[in-house]
C-alpha positions as CSV (number, residue, x, y, z in Angstrom):
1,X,236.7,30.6,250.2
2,X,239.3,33.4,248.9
3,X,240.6,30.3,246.7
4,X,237.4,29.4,245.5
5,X,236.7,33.2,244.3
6,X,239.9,33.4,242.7
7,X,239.3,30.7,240.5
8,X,235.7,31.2,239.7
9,X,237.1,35.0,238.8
10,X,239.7,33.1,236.4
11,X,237.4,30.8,234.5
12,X,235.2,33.5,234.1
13,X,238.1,35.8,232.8
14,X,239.0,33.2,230.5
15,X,235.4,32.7,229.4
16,X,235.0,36.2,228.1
17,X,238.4,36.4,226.7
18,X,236.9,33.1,224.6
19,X,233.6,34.9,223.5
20,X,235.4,38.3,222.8
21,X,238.0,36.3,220.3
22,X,235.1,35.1,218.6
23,X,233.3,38.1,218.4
24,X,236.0,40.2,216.8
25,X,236.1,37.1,214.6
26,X,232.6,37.9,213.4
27,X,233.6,41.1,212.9
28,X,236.6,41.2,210.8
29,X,234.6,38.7,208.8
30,X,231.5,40.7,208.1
31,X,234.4,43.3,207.0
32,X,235.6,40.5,204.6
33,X,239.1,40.3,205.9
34,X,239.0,36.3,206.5
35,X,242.4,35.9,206.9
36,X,242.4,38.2,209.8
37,X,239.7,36.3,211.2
38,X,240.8,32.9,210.8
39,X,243.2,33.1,214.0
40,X,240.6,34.6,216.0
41,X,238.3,31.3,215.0
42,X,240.9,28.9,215.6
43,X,241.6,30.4,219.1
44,X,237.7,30.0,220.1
45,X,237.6,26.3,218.6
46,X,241.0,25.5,220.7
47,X,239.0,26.0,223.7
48,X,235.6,25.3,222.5
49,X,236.3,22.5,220.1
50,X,232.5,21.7,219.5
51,X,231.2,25.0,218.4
52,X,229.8,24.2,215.2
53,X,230.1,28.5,214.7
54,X,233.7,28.5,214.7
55,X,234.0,25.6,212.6
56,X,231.2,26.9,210.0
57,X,233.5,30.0,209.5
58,X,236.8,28.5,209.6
59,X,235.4,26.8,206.7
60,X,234.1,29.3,204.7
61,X,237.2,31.1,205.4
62,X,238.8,28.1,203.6
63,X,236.1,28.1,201.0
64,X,236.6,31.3,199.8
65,X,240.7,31.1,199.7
66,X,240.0,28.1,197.4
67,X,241.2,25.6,200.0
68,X,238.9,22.8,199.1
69,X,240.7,19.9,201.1
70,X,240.8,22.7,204.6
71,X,237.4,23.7,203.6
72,X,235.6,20.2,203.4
73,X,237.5,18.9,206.5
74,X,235.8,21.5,208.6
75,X,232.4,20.4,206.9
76,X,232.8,17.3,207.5
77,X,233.2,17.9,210.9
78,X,229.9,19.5,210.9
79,X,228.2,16.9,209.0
80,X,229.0,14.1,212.0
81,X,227.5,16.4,214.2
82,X,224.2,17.4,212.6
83,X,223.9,15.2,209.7
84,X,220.4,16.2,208.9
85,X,221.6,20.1,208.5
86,X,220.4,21.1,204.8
87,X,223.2,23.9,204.7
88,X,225.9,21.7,205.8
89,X,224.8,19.2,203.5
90,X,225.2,22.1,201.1
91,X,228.5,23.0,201.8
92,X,230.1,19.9,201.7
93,X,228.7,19.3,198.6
94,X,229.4,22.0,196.9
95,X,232.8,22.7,198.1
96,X,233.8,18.6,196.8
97,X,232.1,19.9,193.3
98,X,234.6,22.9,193.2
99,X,237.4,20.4,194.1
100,X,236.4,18.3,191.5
101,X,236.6,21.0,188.7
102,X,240.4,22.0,190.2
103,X,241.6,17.8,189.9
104,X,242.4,15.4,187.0
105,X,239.1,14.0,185.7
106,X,239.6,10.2,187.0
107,X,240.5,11.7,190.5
108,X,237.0,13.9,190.2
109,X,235.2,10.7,188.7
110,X,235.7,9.2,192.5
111,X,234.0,11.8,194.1
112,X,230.7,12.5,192.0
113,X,229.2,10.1,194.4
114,X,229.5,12.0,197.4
115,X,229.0,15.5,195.6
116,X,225.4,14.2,194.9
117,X,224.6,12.5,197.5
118,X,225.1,15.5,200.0
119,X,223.5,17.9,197.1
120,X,220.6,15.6,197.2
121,X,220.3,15.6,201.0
122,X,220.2,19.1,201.0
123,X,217.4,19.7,198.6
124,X,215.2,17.4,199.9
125,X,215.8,18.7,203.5
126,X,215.1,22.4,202.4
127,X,212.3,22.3,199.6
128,X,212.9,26.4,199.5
129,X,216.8,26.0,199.2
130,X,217.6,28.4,196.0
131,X,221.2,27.9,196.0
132,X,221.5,24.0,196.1
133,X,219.2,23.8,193.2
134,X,221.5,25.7,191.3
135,X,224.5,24.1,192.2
136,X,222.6,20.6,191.1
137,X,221.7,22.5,187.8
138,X,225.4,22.5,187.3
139,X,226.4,19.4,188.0
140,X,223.7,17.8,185.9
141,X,224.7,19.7,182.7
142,X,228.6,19.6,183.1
143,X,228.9,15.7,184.0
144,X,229.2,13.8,180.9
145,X,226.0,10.9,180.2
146,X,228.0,8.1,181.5
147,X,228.4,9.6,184.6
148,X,224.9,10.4,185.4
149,X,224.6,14.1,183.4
150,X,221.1,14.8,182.2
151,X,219.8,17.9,180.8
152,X,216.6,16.5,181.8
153,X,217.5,16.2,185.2
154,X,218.8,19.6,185.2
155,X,215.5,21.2,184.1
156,X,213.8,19.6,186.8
157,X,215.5,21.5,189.1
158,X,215.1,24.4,187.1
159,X,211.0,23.5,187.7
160,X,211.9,23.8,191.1
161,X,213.6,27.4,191.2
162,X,210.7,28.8,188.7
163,X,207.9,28.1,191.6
164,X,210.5,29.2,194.4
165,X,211.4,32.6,192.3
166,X,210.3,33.2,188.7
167,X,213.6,35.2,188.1
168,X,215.9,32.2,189.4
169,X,213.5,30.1,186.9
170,X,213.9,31.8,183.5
171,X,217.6,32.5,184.7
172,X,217.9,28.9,184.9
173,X,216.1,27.6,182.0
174,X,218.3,30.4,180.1
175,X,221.2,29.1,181.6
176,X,220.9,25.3,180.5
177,X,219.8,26.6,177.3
178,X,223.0,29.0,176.6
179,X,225.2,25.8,177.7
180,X,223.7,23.5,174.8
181,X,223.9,26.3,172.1
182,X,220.4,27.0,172.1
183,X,220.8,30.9,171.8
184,X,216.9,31.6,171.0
185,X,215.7,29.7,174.0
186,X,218.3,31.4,175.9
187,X,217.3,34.8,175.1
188,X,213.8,34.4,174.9
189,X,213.9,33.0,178.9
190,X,216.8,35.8,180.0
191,X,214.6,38.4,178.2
192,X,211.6,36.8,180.3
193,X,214.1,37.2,183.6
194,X,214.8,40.7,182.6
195,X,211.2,41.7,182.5
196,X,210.0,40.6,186.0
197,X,213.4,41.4,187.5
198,X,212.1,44.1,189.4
199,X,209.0,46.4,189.9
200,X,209.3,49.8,188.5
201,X,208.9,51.4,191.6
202,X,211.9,49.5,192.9
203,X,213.9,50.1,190.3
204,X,213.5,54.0,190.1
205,X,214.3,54.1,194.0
206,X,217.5,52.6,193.2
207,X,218.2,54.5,190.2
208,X,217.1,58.0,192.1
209,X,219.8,56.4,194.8
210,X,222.4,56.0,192.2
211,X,221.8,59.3,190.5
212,X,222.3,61.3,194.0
213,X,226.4,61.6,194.1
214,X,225.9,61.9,198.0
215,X,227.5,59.5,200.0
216,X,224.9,59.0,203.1
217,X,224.7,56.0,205.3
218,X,221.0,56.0,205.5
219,X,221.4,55.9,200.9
220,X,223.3,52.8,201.5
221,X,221.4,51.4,203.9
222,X,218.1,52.2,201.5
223,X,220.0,50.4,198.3
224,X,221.2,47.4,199.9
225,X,217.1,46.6,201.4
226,X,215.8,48.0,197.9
227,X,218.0,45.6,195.9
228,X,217.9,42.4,198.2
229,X,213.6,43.2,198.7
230,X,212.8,40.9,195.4
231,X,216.5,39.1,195.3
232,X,218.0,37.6,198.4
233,X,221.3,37.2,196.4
234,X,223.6,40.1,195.3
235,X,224.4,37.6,192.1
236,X,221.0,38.3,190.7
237,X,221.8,41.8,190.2
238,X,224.9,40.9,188.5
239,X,222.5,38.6,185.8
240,X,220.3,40.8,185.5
241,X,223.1,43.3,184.1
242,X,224.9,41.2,182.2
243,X,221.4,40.4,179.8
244,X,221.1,43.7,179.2
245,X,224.8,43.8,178.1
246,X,224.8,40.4,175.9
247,X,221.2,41.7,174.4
248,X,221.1,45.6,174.3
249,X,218.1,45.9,176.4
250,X,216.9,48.1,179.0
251,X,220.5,49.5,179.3
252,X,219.9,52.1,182.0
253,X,218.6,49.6,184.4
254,X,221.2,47.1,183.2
255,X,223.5,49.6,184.8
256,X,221.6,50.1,187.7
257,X,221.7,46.5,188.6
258,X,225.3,46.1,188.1
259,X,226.2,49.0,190.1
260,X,224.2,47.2,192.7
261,X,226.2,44.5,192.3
262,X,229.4,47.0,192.3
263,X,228.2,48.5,195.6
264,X,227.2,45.1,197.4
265,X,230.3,42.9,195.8
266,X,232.3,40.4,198.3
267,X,233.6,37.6,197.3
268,X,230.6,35.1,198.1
269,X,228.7,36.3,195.4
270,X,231.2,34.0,192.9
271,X,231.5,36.2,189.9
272,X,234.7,38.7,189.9
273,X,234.1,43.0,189.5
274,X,236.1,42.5,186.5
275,X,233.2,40.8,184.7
276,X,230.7,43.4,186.2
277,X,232.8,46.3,184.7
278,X,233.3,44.5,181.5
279,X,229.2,44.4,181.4
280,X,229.0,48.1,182.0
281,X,231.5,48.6,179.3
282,X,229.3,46.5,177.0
283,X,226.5,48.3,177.9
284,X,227.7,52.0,177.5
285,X,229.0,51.0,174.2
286,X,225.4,49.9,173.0
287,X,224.7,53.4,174.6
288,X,227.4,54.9,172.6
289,X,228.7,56.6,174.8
290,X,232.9,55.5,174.5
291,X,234.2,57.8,177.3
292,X,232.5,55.5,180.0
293,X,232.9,52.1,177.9
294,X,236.8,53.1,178.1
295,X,236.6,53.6,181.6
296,X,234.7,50.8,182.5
297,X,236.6,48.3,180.1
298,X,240.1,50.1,181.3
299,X,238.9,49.0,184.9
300,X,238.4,45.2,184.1
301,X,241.4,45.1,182.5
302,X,243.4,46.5,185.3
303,X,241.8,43.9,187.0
304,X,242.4,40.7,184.7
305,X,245.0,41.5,182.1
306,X,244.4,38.0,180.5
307,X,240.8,39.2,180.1
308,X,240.9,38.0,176.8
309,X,236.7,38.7,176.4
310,X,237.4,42.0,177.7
311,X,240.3,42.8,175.3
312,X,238.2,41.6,172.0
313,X,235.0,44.2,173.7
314,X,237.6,47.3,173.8
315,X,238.7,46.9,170.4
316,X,235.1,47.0,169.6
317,X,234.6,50.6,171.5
318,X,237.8,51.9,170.7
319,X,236.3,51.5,167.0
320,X,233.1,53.9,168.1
């Protein structure tokens, strides 16, 4: 009977040790130090080798250190085991589409298949999934015709986004319309995003947030669940800034949203700071105010000295 304790006592040892590896996992990953994390995951899977969990993260963690091949092998995995999963379908998806952009064109040609076939799935398993609309919005406008590109394509999906979120829609339609060089349609529809990005009363509780230096937890707490009320993604506050830089309007909340995105940045949201502070800079220089477009275009510099956009906008303010 003593035996029998002993070893219950062990496996349940070992049990918690498990869950507790995991959980400090999830932690240091919420803090976004994935490389801290990863060991922590891969300790759980070792003994847990079908916890879809681990393997989710252990493939983002991949994902985000632009491992493509580590990345899709882990949501693969999670693929054979729920097939039928919208976000995995997603993932996979997406993450052989950013492979293909990093790989000779005839080696990318081979896998165009797959990428829309698990894009595809996803969509139609999740008609409210904003993100894989968006990623087929891209595919269909960078492949060339002969390998299935269609602008027309691509604007269906952007149908799609405009009755799931208006702001997603007009950002889309200006999208496709900015990548054929149709500059009036694309500011016409960003202007159109602009206007409905937020209510007013929204956007002077984040910029009364903003304006107050102090550095509360209960003011952070307020701007993440003001900014994320209308947008679900921190990248929309990043689009909405950078059309008030590219078309000198409504600077001040230009600046609001892009200190939002500041504030909020990790590196899921997919565009660098750099290109947010190169936006502010763009923006104070409309304002004319070349003390903060210094400081601003100083900062994405600092952070990408090949910057070459950034580099032709501060010879522009250094001419203020």
């Amino acid at each position: 009977m003593r035996h029998f304790v002993l070893v219950f006592l062990f496996i349940s040892y070992f049990s918690f040790s498990q869950n507790l590896s995991f959980e400090k996992g999830v932690a240091l990953y919420d803090a976004e130090k994935y490389q801290t994390a990863k060991p922590h995951f891969e300790a759980h899977l070792n003994s847990n080798p079908t916890h879809l969990k681990s393997i989710e993260y252990l493939g983002d963690i991949a994902a985000y250190a632009s491992d493509w091949d580590t990345a899709a092998k882990y949501y693969s995995q999670l693929l054979d085991k729920q097939p039928d999963n919208a976000n995995f379908n997603f993932k996979y998806g997406g993450v052989l589409g950013r492979k293909a952009q990093s790989i000779s064109k005839i080696r990318a040609a081979l896998l165009i298949g797959d990428i829309k076939k698990h894009l595809h799935k996803a969509a139609q398993l999740d008609p409210k999934h904003i993100e894989v609309r968006w990623a087929l919005i891209d595919l269909y406008i960078a492949l060339p015709g002969m390998l299935g590109g269609s602008e027309s394509t691509a604007l269906d999906y952007a149908k799609e986004l405009m009755n799931l979120s208006e702001v997603d829609g007009y950002l889309s339609y200006g999208y496709i319309a900015e990548y054929f060089d149709r500059s009036s349609d694309a500011e016409r529809y960003y202007k159109k995003a602009m206007a409905i990005g937020q209510s007013p009363h929204t956007y002077e509780k984040l910029a009364d947030l903003y304006e107050n230096k102090t550095n509360q937890p209960e003011k952070s707490i307020a701007i993440r669940e003001a900014s994320a009320k209308k947008h679900q993604r921190n990248n929309i506050n990043y689009q909405i800034g950078k059309i008030s830089g590219m078309y000198n309007i409504e600077l001040q909340k230009g600046l609001v949203y892009l200190s939002a995105y500041i504030k909020n940045h990790s590196v899921k949201d997919g565009v660098p700071l750099e290109w947010a502070y190169f936006r502010k800079a763009q923006i104070y220089r409309h304002l004319g105010d070349k003390n903060q477009a210094q400081k601003w275009i100083n900062k994405a510099l600092a952070s990408n000295t090949d910057f070459k956009e950034a580099r032709i906008e501060k010879e522009q303010i250094n001419r203020l």
